[in-house]
N, C-alpha and C positions, 0 to 999 in steps of 0.2 A: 797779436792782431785780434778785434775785438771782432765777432760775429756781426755783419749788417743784415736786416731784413727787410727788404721792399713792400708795398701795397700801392698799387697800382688803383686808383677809383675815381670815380667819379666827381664824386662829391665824398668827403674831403680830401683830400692828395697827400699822404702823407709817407712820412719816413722813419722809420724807427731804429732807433740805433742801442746796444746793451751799452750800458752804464761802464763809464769808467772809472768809476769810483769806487773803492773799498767799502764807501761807509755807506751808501745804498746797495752794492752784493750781500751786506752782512743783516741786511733788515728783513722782519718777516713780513709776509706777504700783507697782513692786516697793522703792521709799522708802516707800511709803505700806505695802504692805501689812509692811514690818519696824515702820514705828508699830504697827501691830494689833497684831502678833504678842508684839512685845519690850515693850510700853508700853500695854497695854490701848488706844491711842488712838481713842475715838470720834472726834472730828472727821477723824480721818484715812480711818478707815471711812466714813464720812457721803460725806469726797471722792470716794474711790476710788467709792462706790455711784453718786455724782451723774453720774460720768463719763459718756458717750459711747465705751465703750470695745469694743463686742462690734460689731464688721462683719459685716452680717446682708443679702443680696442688696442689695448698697448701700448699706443705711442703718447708722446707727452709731445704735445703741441703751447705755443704759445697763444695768446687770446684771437687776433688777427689770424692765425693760422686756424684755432677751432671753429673762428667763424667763417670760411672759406670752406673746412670741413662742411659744417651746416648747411654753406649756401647751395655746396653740391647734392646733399642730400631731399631738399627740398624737392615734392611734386605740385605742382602746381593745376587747380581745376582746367578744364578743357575749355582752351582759349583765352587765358591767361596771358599776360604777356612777360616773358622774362625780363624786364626791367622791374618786374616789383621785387625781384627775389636781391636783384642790384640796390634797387633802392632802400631796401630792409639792411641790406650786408652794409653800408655808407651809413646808414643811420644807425644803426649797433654800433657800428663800430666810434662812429662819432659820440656817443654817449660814454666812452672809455677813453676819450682821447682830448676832446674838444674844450677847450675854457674861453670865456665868452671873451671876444675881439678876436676871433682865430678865425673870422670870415664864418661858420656855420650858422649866421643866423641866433639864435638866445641859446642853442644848446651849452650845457654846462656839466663836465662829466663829476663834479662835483656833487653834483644832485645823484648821482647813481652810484655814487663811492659810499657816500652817507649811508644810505640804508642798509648797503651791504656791509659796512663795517659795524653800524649797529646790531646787525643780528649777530653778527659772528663774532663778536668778544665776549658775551657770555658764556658762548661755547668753549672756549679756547682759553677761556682762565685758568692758572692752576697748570696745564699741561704743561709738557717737555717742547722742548723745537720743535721734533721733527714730527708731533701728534698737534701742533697749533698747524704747522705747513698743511698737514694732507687735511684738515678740515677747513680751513680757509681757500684751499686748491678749490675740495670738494664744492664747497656751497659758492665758489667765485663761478665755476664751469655751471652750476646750477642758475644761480641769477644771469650771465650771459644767454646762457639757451632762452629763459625767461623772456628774458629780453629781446635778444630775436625774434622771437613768435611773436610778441606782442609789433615789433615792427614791422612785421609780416603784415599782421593783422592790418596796421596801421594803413601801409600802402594799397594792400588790396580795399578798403572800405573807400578811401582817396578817388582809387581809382576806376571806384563805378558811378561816383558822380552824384548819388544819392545820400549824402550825410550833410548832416548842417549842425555848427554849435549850438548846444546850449548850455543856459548857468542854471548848475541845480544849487539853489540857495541853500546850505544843511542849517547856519545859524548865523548870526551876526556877524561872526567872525569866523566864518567856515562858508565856501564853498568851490565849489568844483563846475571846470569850463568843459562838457566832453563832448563827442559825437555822437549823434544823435541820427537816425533815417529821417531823412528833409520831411517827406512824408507826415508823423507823425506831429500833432499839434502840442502846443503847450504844457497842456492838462493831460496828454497822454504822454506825454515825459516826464512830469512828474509823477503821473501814479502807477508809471515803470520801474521807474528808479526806488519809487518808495517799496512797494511792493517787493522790490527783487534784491534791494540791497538794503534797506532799512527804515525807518520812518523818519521826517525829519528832526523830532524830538531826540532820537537816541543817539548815540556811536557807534553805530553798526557799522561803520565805516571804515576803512584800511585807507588805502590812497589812490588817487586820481587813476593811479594807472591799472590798480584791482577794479574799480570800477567801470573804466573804460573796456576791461577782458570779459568782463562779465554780459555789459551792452554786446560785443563783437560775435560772443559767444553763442546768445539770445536772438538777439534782433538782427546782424547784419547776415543771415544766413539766404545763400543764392540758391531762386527754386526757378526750372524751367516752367515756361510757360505753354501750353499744351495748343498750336495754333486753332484746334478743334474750340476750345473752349469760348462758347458766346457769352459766356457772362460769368460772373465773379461765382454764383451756386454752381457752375457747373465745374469752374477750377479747381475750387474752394472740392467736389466729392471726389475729382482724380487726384488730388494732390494733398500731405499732411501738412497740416494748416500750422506753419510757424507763429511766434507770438506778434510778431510784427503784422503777418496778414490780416491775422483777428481782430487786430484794430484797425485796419483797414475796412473790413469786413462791417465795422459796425459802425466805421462812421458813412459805408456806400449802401447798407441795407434800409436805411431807412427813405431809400430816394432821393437824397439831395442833389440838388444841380452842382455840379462842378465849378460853378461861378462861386455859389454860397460855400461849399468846401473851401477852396481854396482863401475865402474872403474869413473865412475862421480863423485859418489859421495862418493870415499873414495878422489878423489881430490879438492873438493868443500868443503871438512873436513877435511883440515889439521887438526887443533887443536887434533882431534879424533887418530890420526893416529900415530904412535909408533914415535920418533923424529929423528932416526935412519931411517926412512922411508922419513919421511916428508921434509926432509934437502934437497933432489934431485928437491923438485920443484915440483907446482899444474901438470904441461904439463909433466914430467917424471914419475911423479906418477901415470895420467892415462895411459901412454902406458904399464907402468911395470905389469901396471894389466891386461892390456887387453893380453901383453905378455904370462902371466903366462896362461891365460886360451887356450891360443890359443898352447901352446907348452904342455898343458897337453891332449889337443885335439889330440896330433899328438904324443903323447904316447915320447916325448922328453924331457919332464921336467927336467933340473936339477938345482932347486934351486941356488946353488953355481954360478954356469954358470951365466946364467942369471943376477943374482944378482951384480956380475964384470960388464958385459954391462951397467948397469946401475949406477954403482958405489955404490952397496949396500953390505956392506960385507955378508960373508955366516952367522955370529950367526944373523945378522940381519934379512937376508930372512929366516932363522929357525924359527925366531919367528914370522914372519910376513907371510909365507906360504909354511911351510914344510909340508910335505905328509904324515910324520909319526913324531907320539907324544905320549907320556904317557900319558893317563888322569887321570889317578890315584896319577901323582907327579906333571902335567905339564898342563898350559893352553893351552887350544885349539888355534891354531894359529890366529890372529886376521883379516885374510883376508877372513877363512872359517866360524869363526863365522859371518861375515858381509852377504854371503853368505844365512847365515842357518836365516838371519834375514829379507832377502828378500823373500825365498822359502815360510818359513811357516807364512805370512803375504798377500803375494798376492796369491788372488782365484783360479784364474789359476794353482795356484803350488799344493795351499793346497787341492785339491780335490786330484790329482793325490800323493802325502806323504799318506794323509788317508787311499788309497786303494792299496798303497805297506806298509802302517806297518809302515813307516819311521817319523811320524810326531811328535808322543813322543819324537823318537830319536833326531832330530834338532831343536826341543821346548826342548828339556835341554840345547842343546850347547850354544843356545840365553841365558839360564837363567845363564849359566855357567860366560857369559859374565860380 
């Protein structure tokens, strides 16, 4: 009778059962994961999962099981919600199981077989069985952990509501789609990325997801915010100024109105920006914005209107910054969510939301996003 193992989740539901087969028990662990890779092979996946393979203080657990280990070990910041640590353990675990049409959405555990089986056949050349097994063991328990943290990472950055794609262009035929603090404009994601991981001329590059560790690493770092603090110099001397701040920092010291902020960098972010919107051009996009706020100042707003000056039809300016909306059927318009993703992020705002009530209220419309 062949061993069954359960996994009980969320997202994906799965069941794993040990191989019944001779001719996948006799394979090694980096034969089996070139089935996955080169031959879609479930059964070979199925083995390699059933395995015993991750040495955990003695005990030899299989992958499922070492990440169940993990999930338990896990502390989480103060106020956290345990579903990220669920959501990280489903998405690990999906990245060693999932082949696309299997309901997950594009994951493909293909894509994470690859690299692992690339680094670890040079190692493992030349050796005997059981010196190819405990190195491929070793470095599979090494990329899993990897892996986890980084989907760690993943869900808690998701889950504050403050990140927004972008495409850093490396070359004609090279680039990478990552997350980015919404915050941050354009021109200061690319001269974060360039600056932190390389220029765009060279190959300083590893892959999407080294990249993506290193932003998580850097910029998505959670700092309290001191209610004392009346303005960004007085936050900015209680507190050690992450990189992320800094750029904050210097695009609010020079006084700009929050109209004109945010009208930068809804222009500096096509890509982000509805295409119906985007079509009129970086230089019309920022006036329309700065428009809108200046005609809602003067108690004149009419969408419609406005939106002809500029050549925007009305359903367009409806969804891009109408004044009334269903939230119940309908997304919040995407000019007041950019808004609500500036206020409850920088110090200055978030002291004064706190002490009117309002910062729950526009920390959902972020998450609505």
């Amino acid at each position: 009778m062949q061993e069954w193992y359960m996994v009980n989740m969320t997202t994906p539901k799965v069941t794993f059962q040990d191989s019944t087969s001779d001719y996948y028990g006799s394979l090694t662990i980096a034969a089996l994961a070139e089935l996955i890779v080169n031959a879609a092979d479930r059964a070979a996946r199925d083995e390699l999962l059933s395995r015993r393979v991750c040495a955990v203080n003695g005990e030899r657990l299989s992958v499922p099981e070492y990440l169940l280990s993990l999930k338990d070990c896990v502390k989480l910041p103060k106020y956290a919600s345990v579903m990220l640590i669920e959501g990280a353990f489903d998405r690990t675990l999906s990245k060693f199981f999932s082949f696309p049409g299997d309901g997950n959405g594009h994951v493909n555990c293909r894509c994470y077989y690859r690299p692992f089986l690339k680094y670890v056949e040079p190692l493992i050349c030349g050796k005997d069985f059981m010196e190819q097994e405990r190195i491929a063991a070793n470095k599979l328990r090494s990329f899993i952990y990897r892996q986890f943290r980084w989907s760690l990472c993943d869900a808690m950055r998701k889950a504050n509501g403050f990140s927004k794609t972008y495409q850093w262009k490396i070359s004609d035929l090279e680039n990478y789609k990552v997350q980015m603090p919404s915050v941050m404009t354009g021109k200061q994601c690319k001269k974060f990325l360039e600056e932190n991981i390389g220029q765009s001329d060279t190959k300083n590059v590893s892959t999407q997801q080294d990249i993506q560790h290193i932003i998580d690493e850097q910029l998505f770092v959670p700092s309290m915010i001191p209610l004392g603090a009346d303005c960004f110099d007085t936050f900015a001397s209680q507190t050690t100024i992450s990189p992320l701040e800094q750029l904050i920092e210097s695009e609010t010291k020079d006084n700009l109105q929050l109209s004109l902020c945010i009208a930068n960098e809804k222009a500096d972010n096509l890509d982000s920006v509805r295409i119906s919107i985007a079509r009129i051009g970086r230089d019309k996009v920022r006036k329309l914005v700065v428009a809108i706020f200046d005609a809602i100042d003067t108690a004149n707003y009419r969408p419609s209107v406005l939106g002809r000056e500029f050549g925007v039809s009305p359903a367009a300016m409806t969804r891009f910054a109408s004044l009334k909306w269903d939230t119940e059927n309908a997304k919040i318009p995407q000019l007041w969510q950019n808004v609500a993703r500036y206020v409850v992020h920088l110090p200055q705002y978030s002291k004064m939301l706190y002490e009117t009530g309002l910062y729950d209220t526009l920390s959902s419309m972020v998450l609505e996003d």
